[in-house]
MDAnalysis code that builds the backbone (N, CA, C; Angstrom):
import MDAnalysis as mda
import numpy as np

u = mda.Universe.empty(387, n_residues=129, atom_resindex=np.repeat(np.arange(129), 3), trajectory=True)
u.add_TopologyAttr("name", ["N", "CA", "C"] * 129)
u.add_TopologyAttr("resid", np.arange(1, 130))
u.add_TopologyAttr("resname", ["UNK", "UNK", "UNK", "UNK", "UNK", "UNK", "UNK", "UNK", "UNK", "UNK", "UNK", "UNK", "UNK", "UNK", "UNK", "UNK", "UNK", "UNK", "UNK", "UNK", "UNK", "UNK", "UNK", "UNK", "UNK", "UNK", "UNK", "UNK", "UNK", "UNK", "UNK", "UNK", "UNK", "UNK", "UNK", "UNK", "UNK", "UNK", "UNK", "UNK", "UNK", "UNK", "UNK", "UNK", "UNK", "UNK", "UNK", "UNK", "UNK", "UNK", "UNK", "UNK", "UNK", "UNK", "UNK", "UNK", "UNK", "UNK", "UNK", "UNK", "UNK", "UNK", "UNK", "UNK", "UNK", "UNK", "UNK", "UNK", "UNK", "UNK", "UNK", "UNK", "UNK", "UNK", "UNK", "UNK", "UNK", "UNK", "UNK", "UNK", "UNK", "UNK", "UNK", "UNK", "UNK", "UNK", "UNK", "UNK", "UNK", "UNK", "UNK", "UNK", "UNK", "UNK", "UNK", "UNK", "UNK", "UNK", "UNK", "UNK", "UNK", "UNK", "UNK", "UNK", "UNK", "UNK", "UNK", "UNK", "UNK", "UNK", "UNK", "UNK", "UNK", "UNK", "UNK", "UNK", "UNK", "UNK", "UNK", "UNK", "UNK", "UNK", "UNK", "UNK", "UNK", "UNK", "UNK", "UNK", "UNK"])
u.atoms.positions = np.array([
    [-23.022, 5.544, 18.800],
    [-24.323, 5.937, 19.314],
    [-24.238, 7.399, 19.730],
    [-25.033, 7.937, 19.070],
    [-25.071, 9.542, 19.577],
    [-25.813, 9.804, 20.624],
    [-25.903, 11.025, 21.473],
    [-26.736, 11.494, 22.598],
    [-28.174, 11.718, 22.182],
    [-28.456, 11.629, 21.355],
    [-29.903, 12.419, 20.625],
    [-30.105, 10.365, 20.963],
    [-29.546, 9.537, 20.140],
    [-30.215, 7.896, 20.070],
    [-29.848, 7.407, 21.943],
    [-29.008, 7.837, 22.501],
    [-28.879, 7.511, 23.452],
    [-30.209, 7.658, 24.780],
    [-30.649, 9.187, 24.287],
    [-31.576, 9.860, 25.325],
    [-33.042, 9.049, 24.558],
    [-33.185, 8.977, 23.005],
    [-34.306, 8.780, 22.773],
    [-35.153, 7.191, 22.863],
    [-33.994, 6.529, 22.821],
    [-34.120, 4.983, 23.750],
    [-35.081, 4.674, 25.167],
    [-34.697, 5.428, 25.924],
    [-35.179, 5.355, 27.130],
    [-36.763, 5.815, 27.245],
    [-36.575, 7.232, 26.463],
    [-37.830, 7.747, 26.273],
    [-39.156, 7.092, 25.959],
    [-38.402, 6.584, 24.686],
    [-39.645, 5.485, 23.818],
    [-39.612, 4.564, 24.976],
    [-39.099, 3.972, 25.676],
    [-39.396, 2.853, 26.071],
    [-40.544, 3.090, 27.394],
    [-39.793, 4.462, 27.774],
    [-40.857, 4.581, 28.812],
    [-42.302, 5.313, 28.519],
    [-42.708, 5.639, 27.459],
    [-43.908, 6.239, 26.650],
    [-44.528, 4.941, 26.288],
    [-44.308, 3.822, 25.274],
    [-44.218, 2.977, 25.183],
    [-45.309, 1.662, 26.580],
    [-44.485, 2.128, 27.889],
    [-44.625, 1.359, 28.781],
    [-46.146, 1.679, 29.396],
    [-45.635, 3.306, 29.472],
    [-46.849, 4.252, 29.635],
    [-48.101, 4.456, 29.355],
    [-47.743, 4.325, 28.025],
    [-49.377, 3.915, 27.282],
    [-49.997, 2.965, 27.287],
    [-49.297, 1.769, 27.617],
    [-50.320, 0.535, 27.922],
    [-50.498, 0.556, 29.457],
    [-49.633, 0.676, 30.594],
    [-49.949, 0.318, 31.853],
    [-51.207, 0.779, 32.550],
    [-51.248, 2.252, 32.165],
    [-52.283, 2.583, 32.885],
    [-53.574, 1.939, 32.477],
    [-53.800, 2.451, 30.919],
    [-55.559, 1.287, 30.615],
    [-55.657, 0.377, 30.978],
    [-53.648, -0.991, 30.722],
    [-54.216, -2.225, 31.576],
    [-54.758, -2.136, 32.761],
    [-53.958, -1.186, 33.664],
    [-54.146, -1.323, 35.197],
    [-55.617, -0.926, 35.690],
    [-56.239, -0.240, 34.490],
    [-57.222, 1.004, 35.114],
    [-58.779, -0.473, 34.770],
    [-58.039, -1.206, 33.917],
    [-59.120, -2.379, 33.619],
    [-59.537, -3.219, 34.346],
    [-58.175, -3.476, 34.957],
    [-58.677, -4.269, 36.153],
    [-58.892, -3.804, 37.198],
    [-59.140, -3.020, 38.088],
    [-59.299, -1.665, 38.577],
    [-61.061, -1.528, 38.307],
    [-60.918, -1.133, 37.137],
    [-62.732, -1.071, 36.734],
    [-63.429, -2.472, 37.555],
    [-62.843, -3.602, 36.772],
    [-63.496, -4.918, 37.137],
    [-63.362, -4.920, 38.587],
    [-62.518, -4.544, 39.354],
    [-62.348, -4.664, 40.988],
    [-63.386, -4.347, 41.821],
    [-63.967, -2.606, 41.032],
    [-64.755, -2.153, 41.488],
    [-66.400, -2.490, 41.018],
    [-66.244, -3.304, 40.311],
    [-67.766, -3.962, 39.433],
    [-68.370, -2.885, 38.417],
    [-66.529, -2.837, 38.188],
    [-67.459, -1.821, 36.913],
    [-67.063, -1.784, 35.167],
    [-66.966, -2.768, 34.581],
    [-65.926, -3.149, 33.421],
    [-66.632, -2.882, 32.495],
    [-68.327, -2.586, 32.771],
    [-68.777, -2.186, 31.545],
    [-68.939, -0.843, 31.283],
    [-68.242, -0.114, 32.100],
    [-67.890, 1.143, 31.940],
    [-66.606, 2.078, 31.901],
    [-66.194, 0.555, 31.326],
    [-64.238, 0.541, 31.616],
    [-64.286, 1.697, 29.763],
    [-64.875, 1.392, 28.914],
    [-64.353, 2.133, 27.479],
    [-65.059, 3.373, 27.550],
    [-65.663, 3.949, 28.381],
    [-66.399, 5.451, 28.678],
    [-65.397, 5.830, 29.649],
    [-64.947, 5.125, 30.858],
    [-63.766, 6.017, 31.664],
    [-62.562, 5.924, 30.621],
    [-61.855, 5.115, 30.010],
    [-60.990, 5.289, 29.071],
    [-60.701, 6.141, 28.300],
    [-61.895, 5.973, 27.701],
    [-61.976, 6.901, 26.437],
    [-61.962, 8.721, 27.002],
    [-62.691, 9.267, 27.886],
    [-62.828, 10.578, 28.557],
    [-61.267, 10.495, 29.190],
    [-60.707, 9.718, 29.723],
    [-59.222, 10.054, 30.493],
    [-58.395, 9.780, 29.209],
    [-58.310, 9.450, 28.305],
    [-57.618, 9.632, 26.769],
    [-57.763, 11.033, 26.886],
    [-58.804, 11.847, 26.703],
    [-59.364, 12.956, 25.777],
    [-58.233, 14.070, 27.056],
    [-59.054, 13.608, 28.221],
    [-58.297, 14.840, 29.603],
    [-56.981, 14.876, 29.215],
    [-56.132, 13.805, 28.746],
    [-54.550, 14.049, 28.790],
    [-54.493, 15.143, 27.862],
    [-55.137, 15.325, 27.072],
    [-55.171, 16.435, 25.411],
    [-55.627, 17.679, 26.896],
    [-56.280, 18.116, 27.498],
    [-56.138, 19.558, 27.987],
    [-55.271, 19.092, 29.061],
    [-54.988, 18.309, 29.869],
    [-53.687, 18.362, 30.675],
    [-52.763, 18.367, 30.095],
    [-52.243, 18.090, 29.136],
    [-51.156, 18.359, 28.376],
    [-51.075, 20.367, 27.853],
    [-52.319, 19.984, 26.986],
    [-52.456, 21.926, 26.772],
    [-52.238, 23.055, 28.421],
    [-52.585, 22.224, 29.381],
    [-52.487, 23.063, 30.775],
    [-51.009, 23.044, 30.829],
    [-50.370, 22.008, 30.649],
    [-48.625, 21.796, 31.358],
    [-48.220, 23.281, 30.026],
    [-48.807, 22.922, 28.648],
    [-47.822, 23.858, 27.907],
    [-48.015, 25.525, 28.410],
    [-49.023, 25.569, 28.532],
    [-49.436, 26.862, 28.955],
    [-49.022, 27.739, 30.518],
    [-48.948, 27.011, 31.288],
    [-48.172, 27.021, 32.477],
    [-46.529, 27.142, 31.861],
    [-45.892, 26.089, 30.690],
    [-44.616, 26.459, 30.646],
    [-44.483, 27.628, 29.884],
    [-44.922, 27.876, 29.072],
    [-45.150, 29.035, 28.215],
    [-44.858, 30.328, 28.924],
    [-46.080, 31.088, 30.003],
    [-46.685, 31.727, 30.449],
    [-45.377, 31.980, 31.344],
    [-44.455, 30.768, 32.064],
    [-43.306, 30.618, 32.859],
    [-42.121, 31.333, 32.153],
    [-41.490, 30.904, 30.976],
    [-41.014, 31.428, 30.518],
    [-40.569, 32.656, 30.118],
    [-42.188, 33.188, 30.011],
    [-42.362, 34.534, 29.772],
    [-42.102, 35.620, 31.140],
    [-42.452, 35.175, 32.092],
    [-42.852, 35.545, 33.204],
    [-41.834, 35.708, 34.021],
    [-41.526, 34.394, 34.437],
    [-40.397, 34.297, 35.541],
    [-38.841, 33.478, 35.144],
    [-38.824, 32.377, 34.541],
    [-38.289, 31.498, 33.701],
    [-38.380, 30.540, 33.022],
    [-37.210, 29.681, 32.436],
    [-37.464, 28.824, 31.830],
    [-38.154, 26.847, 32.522],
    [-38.689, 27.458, 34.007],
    [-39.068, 26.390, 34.634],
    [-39.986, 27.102, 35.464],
    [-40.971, 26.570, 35.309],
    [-42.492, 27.223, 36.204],
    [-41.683, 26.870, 37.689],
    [-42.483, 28.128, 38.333],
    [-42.198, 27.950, 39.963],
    [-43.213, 26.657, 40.446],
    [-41.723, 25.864, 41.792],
    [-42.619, 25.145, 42.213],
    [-44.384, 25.495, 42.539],
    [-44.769, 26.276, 43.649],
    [-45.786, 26.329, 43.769],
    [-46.840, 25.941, 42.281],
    [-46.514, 26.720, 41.426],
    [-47.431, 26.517, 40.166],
    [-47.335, 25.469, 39.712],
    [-46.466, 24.823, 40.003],
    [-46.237, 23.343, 39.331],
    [-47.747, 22.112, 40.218],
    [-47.008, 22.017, 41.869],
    [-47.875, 21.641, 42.752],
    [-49.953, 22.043, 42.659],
    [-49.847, 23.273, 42.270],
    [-51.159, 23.843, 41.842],
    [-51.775, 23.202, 40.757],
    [-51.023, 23.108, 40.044],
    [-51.516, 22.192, 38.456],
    [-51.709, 20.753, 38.782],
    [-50.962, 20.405, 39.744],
    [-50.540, 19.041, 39.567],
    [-52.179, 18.323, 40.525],
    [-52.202, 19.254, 41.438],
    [-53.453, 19.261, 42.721],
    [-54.933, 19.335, 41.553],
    [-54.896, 20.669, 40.604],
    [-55.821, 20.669, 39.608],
    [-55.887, 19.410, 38.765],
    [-55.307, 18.733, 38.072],
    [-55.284, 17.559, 37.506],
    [-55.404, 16.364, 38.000],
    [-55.201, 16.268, 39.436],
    [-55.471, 15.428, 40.404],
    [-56.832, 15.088, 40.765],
    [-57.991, 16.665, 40.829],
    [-58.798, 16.735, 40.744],
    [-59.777, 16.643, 39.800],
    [-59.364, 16.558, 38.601],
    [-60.044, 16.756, 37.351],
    [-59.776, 15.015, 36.952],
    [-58.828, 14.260, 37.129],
    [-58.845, 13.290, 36.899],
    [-59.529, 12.725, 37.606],
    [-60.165, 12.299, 38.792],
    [-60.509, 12.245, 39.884],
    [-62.146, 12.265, 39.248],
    [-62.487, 13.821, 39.131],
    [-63.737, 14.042, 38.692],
    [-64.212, 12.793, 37.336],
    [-63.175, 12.662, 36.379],
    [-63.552, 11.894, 35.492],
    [-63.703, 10.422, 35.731],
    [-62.919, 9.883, 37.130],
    [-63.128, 8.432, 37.239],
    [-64.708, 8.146, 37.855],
    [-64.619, 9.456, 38.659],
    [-66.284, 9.377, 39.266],
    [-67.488, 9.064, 38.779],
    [-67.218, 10.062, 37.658],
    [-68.367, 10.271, 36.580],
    [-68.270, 9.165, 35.471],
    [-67.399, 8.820, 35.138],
    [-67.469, 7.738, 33.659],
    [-67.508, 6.688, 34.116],
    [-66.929, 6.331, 35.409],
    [-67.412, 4.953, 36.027],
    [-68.276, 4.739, 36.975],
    [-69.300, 5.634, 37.740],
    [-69.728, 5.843, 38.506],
    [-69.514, 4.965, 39.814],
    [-68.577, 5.517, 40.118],
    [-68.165, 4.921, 41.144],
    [-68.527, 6.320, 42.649],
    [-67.975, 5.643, 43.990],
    [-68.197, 6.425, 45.116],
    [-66.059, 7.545, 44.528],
    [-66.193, 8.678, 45.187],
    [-65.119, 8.879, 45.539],
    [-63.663, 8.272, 45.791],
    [-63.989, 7.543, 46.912],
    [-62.781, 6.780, 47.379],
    [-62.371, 5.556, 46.386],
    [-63.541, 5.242, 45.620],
    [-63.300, 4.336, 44.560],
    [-62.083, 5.399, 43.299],
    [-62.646, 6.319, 43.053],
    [-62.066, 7.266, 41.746],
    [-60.753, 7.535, 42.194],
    [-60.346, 7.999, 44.026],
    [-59.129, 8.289, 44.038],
    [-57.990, 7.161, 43.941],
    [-58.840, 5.649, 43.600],
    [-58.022, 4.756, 43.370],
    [-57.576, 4.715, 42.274],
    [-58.213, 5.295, 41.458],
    [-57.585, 5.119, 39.797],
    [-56.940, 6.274, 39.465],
    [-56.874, 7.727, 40.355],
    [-55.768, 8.780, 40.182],
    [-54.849, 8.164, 40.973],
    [-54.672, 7.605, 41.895],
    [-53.742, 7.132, 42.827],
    [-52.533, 6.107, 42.062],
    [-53.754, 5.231, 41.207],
    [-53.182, 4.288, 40.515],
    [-52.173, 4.801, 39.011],
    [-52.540, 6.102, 38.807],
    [-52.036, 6.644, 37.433],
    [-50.478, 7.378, 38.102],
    [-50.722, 7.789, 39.358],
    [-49.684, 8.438, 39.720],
    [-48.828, 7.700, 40.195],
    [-48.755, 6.793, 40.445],
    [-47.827, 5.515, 40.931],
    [-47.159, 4.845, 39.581],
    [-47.891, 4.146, 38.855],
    [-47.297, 4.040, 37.559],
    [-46.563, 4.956, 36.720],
    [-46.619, 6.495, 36.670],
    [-46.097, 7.852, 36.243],
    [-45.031, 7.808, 37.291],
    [-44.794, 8.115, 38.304],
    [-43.615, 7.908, 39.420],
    [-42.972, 6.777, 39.237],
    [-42.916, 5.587, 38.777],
    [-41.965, 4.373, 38.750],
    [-41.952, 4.838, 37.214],
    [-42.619, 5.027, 36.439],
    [-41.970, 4.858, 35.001],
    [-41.132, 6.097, 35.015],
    [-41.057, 7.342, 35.699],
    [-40.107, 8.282, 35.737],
    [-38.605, 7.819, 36.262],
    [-39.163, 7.182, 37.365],
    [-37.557, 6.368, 37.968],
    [-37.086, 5.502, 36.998],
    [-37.994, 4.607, 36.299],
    [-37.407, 3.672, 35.153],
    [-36.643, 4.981, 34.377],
    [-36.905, 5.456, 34.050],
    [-36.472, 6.421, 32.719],
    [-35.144, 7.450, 32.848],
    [-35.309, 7.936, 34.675],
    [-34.156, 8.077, 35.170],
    [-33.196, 7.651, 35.013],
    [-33.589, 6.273, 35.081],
    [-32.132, 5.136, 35.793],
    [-31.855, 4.890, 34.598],
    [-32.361, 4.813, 33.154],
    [-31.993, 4.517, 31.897],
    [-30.884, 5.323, 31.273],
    [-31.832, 6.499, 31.474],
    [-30.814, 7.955, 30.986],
    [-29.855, 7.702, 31.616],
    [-29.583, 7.991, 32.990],
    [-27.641, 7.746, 33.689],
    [-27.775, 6.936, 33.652],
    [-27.499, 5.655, 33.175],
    [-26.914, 3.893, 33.613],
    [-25.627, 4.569, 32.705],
    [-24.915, 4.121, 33.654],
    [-23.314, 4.000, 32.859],
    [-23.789, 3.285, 31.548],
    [-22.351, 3.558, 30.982],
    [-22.479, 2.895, 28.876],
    [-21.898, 1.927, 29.268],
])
């Protein structure tokens, strides 16, 4: 087993895990809040946001690189992370029309699942062979 199949194991598994947990979670979540018939309009718009949150992370690393190094400074990291927080946020509001405190349940809920599937993925990569 090489390091390239070793590292890319874990990966898939946690991308993999990733891509289904949140829609499941965010479904029932919708239904919690009495809102399931507006579960494939918040879906579908928080699909699309990962495509410019993703273009934001590259551009921030990019721009880092160039700039200062090969790892954006914390602060800019925290800044992005607060911006996407908010922008996700904005989209649970609006596609599910829900109150606020309802929407920060479903950024709350994405960042909790993203934080344990990082620790899963951690603990994969170092587990002793």
């Amino acid at each position: 087993v090489t390091g390239v199949q070793t590292c890319a194991l874990p990966i898939s598994i946690s991308y993999v895990i990733g891509w289904t947990a949140f829609p499941l979670a965010a479904y029932y979540l919708a239904h919690l809040v009495g809102r399931s018939s507006r579960y494939l309009v918040y879906i579908t718009a928080y699909n699309w946001a990962q495509v410019i949150e993703m273009a934001a992370w590259l551009a921030l690393s990019l721009v880092s690189a160039l700039l200062f190094s090969a790892t954006p400074p914390p602060l800019l990291q925290v800044l992005l992370i607060a911006l996407i927080f908010g922008y996700e946020w904005f989209i649970a509001r609006r596609a599910l029309g829900v109150p606020g405190l309802a929407a920060a349940m479903f950024v709350a809920a994405g960042f909790v699942i993203v934080f344990f599937l990082d620790i899963l993925t951690q603990g994969l990569l170092h587990a002793p062979a």
